[in-house]
Backbone bond lengths (Angstrom), bond angles and torsions (degrees), N, CA, C in turn:
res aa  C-N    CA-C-N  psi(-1)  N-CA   C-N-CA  omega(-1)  CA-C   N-CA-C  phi
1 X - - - 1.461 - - 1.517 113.20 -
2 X 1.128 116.36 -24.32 1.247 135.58 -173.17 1.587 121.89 57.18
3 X 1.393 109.94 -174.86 1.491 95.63 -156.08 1.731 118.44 -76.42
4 X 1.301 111.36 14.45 1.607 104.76 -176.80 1.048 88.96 -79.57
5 X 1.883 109.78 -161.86 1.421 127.41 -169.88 1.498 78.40 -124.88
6 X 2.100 78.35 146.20 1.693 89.04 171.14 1.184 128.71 -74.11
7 X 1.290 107.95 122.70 2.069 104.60 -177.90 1.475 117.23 -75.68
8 X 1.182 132.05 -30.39 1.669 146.30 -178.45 1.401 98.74 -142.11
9 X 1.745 90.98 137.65 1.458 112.11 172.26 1.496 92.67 -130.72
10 X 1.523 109.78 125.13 1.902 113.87 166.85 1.810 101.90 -100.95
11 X 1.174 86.98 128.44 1.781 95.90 178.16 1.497 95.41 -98.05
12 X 1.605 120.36 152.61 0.991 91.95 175.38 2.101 91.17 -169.88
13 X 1.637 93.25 81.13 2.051 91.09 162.82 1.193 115.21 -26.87
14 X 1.264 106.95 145.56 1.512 130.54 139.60 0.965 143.31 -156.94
15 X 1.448 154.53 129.21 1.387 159.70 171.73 1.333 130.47 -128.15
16 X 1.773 98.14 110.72 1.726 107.11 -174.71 1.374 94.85 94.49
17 X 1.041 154.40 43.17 1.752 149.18 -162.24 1.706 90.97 -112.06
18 X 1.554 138.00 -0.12 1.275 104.91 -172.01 1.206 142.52 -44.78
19 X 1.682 114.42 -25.33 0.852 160.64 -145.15 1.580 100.05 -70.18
20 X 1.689 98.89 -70.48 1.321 127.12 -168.89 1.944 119.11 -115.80
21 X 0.958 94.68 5.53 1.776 101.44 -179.50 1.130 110.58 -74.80
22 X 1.499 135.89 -73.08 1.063 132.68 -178.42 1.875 121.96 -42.21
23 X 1.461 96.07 -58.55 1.682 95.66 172.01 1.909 127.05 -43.37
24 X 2.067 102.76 -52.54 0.900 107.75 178.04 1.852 112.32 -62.98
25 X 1.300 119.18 -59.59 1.370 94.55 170.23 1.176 143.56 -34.88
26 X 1.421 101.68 -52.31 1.951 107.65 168.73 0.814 113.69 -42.09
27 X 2.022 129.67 -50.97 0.906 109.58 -154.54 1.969 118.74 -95.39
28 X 1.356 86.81 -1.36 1.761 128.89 -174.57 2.058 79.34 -61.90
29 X 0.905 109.43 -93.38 1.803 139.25 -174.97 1.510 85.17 -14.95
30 X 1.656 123.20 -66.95 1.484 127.98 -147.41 1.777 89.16 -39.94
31 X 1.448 90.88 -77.66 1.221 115.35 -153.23 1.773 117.93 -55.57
32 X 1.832 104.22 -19.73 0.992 101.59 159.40 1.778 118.72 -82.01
33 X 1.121 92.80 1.82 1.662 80.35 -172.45 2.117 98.15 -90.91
34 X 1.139 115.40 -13.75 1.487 98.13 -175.02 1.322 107.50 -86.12
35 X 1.689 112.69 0.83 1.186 99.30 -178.45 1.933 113.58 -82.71
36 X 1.391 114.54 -12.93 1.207 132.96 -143.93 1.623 117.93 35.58
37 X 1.045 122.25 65.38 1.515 116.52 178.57 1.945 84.17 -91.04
38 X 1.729 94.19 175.77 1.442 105.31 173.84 1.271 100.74 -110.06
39 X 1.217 126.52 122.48 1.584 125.82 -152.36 1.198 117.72 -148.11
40 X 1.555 136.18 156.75 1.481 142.00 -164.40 1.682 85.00 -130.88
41 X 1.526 114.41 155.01 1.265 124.36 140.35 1.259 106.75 -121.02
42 X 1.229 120.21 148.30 1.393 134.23 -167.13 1.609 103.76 -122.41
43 X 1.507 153.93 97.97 1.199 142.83 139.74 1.252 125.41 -80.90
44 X 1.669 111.46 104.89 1.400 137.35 147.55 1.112 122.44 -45.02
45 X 1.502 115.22 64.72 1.956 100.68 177.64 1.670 88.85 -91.38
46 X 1.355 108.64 159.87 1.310 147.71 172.21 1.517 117.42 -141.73
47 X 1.158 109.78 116.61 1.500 140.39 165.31 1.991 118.75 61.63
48 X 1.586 112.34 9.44 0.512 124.06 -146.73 1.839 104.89 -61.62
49 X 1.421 116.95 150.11 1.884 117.65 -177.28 1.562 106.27 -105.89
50 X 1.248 119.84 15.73 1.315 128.42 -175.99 1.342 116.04 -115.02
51 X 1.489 128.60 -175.36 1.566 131.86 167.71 1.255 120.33 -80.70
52 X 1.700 113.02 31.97 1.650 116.90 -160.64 2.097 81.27 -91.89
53 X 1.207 130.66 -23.29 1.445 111.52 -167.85 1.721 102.65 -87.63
54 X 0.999 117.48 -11.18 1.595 120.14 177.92 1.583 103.75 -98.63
55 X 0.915 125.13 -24.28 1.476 120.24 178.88 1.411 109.55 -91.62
56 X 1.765 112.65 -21.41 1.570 100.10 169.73 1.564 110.81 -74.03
57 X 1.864 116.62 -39.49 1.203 110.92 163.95 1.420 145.01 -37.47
58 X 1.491 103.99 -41.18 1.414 112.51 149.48 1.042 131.28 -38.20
59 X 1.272 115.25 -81.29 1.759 121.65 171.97 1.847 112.62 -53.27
60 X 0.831 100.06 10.17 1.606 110.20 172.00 1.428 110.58 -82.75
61 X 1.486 96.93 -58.76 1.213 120.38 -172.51 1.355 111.50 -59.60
62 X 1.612 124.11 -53.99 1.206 139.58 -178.53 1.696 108.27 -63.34
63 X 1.297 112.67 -44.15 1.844 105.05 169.94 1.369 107.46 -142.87
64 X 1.981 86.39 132.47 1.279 114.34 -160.63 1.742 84.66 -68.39
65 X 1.464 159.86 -4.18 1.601 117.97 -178.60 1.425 97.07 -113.40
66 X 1.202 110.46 42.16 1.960 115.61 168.74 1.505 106.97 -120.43
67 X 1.418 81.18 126.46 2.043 91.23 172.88 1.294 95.89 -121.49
68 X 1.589 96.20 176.50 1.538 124.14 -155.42 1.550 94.63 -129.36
69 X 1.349 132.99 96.25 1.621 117.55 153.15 1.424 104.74 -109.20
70 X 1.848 100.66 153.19 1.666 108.98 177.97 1.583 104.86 -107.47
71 X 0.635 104.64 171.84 1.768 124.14 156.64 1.627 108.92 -148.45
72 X 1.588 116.79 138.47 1.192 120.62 -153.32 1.405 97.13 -87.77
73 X 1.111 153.78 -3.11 1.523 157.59 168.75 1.516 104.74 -113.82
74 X 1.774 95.11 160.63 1.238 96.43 152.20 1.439 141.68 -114.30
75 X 1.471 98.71 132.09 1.638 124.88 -162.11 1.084 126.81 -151.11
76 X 1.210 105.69 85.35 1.864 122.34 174.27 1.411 101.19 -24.09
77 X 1.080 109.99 -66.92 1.507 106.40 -157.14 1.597 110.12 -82.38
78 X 0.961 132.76 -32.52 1.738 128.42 165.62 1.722 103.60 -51.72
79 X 0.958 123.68 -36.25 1.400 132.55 -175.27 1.286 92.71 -67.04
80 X 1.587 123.19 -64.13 1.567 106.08 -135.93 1.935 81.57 -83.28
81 X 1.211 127.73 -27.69 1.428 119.23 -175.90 1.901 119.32 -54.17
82 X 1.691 86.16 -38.80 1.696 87.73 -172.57 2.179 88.73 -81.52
83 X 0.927 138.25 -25.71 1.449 118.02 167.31 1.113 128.53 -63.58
84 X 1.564 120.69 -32.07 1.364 123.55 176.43 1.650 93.81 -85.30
85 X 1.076 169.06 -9.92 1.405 159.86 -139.89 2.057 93.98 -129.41
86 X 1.816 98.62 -34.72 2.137 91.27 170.94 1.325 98.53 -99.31
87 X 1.231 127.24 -8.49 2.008 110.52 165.74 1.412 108.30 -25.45
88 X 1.495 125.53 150.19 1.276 126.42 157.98 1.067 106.25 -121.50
89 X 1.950 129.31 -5.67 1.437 129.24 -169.01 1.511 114.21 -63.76
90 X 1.062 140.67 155.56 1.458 144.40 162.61 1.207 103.64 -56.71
91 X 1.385 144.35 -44.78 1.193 164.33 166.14 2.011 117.79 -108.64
92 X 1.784 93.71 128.60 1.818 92.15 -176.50 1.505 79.20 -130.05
93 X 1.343 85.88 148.14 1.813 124.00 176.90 1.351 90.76 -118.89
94 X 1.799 111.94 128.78 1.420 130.63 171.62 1.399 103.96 -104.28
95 X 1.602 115.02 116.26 1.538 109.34 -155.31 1.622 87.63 -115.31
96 X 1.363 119.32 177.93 1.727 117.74 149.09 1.926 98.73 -126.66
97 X 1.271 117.63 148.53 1.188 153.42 164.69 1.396 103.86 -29.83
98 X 1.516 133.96 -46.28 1.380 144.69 -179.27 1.576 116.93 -88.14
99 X 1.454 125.55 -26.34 1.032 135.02 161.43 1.374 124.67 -87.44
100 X 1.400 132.69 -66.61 1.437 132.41 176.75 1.283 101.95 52.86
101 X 1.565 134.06 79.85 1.113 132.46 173.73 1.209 115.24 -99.72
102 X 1.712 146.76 91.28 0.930 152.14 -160.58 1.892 86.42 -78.09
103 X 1.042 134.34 -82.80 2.178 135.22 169.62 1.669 73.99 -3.73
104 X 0.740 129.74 -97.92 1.365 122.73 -141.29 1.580 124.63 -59.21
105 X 1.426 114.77 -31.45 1.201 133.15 163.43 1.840 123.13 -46.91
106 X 1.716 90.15 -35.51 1.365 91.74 176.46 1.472 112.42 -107.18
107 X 1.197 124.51 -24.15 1.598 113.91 173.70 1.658 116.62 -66.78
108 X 1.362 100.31 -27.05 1.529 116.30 160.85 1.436 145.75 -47.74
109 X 1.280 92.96 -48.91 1.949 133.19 161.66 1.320 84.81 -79.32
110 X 1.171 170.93 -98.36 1.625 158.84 -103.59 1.624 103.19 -80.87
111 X 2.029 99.15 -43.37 1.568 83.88 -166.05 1.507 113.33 -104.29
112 X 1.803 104.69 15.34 1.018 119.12 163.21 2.199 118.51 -69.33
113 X 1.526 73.66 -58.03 1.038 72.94 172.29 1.542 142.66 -75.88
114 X 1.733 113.78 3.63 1.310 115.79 154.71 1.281 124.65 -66.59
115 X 1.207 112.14 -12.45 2.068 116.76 164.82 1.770 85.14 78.79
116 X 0.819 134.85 39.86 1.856 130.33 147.34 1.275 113.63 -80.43
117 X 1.668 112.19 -40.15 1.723 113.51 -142.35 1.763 76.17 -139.07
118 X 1.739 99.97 155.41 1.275 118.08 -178.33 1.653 100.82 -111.20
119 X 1.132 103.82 -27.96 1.427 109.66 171.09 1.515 122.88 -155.80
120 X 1.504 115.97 165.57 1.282 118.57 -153.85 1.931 97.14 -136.65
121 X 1.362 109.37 114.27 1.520 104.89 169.58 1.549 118.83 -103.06
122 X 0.950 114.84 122.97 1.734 126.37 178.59 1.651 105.27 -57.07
123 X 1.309 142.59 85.03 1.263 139.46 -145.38 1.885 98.21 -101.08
124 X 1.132 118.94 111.38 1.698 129.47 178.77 2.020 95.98 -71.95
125 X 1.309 100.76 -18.78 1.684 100.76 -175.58 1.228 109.95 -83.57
126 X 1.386 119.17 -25.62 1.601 119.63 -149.86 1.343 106.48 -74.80
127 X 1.701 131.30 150.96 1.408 141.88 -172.51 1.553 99.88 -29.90
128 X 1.683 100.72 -62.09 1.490 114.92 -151.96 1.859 106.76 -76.45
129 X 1.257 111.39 -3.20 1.518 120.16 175.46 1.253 124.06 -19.36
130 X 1.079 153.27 -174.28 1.865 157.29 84.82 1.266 94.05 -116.95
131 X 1.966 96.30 130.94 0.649 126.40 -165.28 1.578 104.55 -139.86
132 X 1.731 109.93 96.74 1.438 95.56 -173.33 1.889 127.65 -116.47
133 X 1.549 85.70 44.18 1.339 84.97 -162.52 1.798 102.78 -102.06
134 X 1.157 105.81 -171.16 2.352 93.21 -170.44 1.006 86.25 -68.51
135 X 1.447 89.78 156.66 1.539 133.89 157.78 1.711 108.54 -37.68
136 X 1.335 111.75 -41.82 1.888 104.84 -169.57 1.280 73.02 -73.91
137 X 1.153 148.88 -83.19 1.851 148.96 -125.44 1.723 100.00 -59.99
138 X 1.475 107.20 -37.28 1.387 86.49 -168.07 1.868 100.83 -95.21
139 X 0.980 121.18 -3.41 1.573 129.27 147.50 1.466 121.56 -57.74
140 X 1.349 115.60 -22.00 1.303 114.22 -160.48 2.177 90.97 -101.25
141 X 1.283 93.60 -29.35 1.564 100.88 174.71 1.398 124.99 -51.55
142 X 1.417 98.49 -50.05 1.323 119.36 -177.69 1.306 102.48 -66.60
143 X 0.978 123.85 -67.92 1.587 122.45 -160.33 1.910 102.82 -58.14
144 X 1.168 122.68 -41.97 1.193 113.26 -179.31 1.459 101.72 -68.57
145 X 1.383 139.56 -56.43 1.122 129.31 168.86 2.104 120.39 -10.55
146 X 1.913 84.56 -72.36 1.539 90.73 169.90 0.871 136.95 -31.70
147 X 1.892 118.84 -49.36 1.538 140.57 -171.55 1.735 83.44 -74.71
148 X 1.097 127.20 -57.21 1.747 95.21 -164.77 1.007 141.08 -65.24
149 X 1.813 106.29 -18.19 1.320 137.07 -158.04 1.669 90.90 -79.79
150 X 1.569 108.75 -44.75 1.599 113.10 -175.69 1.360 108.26 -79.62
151 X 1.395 124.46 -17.80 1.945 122.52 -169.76 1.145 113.30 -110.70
152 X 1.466 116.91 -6.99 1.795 142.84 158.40 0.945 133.30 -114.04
153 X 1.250 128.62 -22.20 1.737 116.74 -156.24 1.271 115.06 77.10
154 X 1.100 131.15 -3.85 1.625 134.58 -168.07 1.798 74.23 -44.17
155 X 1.564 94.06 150.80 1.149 114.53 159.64 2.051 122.92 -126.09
156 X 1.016 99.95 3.30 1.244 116.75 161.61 1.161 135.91 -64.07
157 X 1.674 123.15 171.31 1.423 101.81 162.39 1.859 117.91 -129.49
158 X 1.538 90.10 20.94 1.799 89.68 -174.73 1.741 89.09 -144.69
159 X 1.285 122.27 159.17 1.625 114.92 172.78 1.572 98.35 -145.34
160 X 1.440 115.73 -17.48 1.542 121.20 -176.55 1.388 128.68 -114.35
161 X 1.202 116.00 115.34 1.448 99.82 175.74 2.422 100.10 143.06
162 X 0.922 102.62 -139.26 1.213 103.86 173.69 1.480 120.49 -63.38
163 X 1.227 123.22 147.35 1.667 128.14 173.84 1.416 102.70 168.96
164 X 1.436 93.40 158.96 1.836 112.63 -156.72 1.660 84.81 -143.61
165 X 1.829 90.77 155.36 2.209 105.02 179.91 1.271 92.87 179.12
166 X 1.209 84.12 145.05 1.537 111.63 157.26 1.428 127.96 -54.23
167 X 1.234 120.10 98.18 1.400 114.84 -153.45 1.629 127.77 -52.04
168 X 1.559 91.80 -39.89 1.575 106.39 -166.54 1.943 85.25 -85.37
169 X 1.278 145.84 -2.32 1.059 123.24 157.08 1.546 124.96 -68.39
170 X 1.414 102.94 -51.42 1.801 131.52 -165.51 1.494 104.30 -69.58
171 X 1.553 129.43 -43.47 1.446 132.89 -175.59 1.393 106.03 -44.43
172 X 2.033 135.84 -33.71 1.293 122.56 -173.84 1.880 100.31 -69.69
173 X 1.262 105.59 -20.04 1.415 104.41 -148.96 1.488 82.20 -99.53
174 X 1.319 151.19 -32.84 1.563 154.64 171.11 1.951 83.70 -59.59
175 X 0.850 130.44 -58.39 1.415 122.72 -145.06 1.729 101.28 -77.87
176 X 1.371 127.43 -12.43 1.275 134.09 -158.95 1.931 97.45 -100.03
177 X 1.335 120.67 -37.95 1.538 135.68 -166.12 1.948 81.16 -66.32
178 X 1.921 83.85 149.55 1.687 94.90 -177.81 1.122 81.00 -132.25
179 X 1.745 154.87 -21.64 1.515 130.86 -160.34 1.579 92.22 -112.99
180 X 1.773 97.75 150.08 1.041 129.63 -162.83 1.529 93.15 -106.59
181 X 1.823 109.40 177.58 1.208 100.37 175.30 1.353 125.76 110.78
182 X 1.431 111.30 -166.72 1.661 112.96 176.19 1.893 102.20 -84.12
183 X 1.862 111.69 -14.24 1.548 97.31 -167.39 1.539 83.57 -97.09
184 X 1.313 161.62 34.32 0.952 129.07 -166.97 1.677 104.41 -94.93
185 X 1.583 121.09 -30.40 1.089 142.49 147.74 1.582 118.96 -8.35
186 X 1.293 90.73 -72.62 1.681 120.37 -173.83 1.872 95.56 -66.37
187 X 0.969 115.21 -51.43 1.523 108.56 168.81 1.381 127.47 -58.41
188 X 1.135 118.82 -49.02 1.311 107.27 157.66 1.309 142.74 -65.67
189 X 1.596 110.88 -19.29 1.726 112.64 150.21 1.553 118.19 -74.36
190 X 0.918 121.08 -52.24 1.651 109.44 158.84 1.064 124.04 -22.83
191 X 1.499 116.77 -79.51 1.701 122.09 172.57 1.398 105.70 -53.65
192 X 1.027 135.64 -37.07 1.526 132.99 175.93 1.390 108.23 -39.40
193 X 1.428 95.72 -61.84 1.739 104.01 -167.75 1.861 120.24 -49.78
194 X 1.729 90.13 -24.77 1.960 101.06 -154.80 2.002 75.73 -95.52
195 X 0.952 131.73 -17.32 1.716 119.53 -167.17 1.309 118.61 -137.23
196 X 1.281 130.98 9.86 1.037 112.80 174.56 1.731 91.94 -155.22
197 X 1.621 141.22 170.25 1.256 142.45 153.85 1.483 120.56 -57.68
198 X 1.530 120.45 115.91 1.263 136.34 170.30 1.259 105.23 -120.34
199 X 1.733 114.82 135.36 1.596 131.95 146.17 1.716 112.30 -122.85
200 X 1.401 85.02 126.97 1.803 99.03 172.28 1.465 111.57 -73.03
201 X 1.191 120.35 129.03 1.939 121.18 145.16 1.075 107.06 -116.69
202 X 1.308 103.81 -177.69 1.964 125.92 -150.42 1.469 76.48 -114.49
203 X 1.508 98.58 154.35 1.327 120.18 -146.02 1.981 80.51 -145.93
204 X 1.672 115.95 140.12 1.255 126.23 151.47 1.700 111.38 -75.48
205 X 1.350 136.11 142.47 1.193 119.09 158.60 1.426 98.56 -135.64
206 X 1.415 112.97 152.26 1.601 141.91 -138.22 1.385 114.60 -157.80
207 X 1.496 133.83 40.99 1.632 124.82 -129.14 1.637 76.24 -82.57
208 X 1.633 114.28 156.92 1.140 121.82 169.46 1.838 112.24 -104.18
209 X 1.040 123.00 15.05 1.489 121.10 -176.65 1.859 91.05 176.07
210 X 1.569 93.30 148.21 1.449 106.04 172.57 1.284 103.92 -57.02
211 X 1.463 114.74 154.83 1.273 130.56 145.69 1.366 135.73 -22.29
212 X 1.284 112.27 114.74 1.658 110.07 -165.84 1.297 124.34 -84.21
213 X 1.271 115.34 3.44 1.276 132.93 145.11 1.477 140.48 -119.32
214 X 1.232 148.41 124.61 1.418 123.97 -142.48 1.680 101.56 -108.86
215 X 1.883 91.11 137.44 1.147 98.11 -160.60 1.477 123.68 -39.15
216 X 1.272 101.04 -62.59 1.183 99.64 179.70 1.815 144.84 -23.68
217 X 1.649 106.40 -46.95 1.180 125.03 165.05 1.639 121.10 -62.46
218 X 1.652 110.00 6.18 1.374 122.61 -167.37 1.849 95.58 -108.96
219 X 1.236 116.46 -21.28 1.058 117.12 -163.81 1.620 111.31 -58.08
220 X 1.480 119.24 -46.41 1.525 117.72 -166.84 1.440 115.69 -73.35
221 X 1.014 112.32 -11.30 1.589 130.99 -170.17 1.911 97.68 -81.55
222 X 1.548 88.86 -58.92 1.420 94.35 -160.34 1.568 106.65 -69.27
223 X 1.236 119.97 -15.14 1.668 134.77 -161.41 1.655 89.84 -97.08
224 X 1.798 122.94 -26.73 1.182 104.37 -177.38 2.007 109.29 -107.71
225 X 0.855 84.65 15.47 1.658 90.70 178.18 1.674 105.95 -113.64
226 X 1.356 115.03 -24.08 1.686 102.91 -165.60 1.926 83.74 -83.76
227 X 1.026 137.93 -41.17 1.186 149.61 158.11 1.487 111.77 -29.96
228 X 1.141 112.24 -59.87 1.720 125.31 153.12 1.472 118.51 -22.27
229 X 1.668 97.13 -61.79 1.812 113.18 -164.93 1.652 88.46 -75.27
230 X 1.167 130.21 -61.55 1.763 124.74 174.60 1.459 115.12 -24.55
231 X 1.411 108.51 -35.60 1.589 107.39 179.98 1.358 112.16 -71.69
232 X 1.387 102.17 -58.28 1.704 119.57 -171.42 2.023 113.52 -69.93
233 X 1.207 96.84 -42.44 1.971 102.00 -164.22 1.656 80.69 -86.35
234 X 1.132 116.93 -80.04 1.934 112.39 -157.96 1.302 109.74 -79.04
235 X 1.088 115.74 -9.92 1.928 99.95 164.52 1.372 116.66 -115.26
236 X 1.050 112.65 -27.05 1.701 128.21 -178.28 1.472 118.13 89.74
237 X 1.363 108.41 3.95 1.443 102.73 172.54 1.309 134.44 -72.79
238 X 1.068 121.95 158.56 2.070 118.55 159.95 1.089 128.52 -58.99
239 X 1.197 104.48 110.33 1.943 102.66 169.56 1.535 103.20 -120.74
């Protein structure tokens, strides 16, 4: 890495990616490299039954500012927590494997770095959006949106997916979230919003491969955790 300090750290889950890991990094790296930032990639695989932990090793091997952390299950959100918690960047970008939005990486870093906003969410809801993934997926957005907006106050309109912060701001607000998972995301933009400075932008989305988990099987989790955040954010109790 050499002796500067890291300026960007990309966190970035995955599980089952054989498919698409290797390509998206390569082609992730190019484009970060014309930017010259001083930069970490971080891959969060968790529990994966495929060749996604030898192929992240690879690209380990091949560039020295890519690491490899596991988590022995699979869990979006334990993953993306223990990546944002070994970031060393001044700034971490929460990427996914199918998107890799470098546009966003840098309008992100720009209005990060005007010191207004502590963090920046890539919003799939927002007016100015594209949004090109099915019709059920972006149905399935909305409606979770709804449920938080009514079991939180979220005042937003996206909680999953891309977002960038200031690290040493966001870590009180990473350290406060108790659900794991696909909502753990969504919890930390929530609490984001009530403690620290957030601005949403519109985000292109482009998924390059279905979903690596199918929605459906996401449902009981997410129905018992946004239920979760109702306990903890709007009543204040323990769950």
């Amino acid at each position: 890495m050499g002796s500067e300090r890291t300026e960007v750290s990309i966190v970035i889950p995955v599980f089952n990616e054989e498919g698409l890991l290797e390509t998206a990094i390569n082609d992730l790296v190019l484009k970060l490299n014309e930017l010259g930032w001083e930069k970490e990639i971080i891959i969060t695989e968790n529990g994966s039954t495929d060749r996604t932990v030898e192929i992240a090793n690879d690209l380990a091997r091949r560039y020295p500012f890519l690491k490899v952390l596991h988590t022995g299950e699979p869990n979006y959100g334990k993953a993306l927590r223990k990546g944002i918690e070994t970031a060393s960047g001044v700034f971490v970008m929460c990427d996914e494997i199918d998107i890799c939005d470098v546009n966003f990486h840098k309008a992100a870093l720009e209005i990060l770095k005007g010191g207004e906003f502590d963090m920046v969410v890539g919003s799939k809801r927002h007016p100015d959006a594209r949004d090109a993934r099915p019709a059920f997926r972006r149905f399935a957005t909305w409606v979770v949106n709804m449920m938080l907006r009514v079991a939180t106050g979220f005042r937003g309109t996206d909680t999953h997916g891309l977002k960038a912060f200031v690290r040493e701001a966001t870590l009180p607000v990473v350290s406060r979230c108790i659900v794991e998972k696909d909502m753990f995301a969504s919890e930390l933009v929530i609490r984001a919003e009530r403690l620290i400075r957030v601005k949403e932008i519109p985000v292109t989305i482009v998924e390059k491969r279905p979903p690596a988990i199918n929605l459906f099987k996401r449902v009981p989790n997410v129905l018992r955790n946004i239920f979760r955040l109702f306990l903890i954010i709007r009543l204040g109790k323990k769950a």
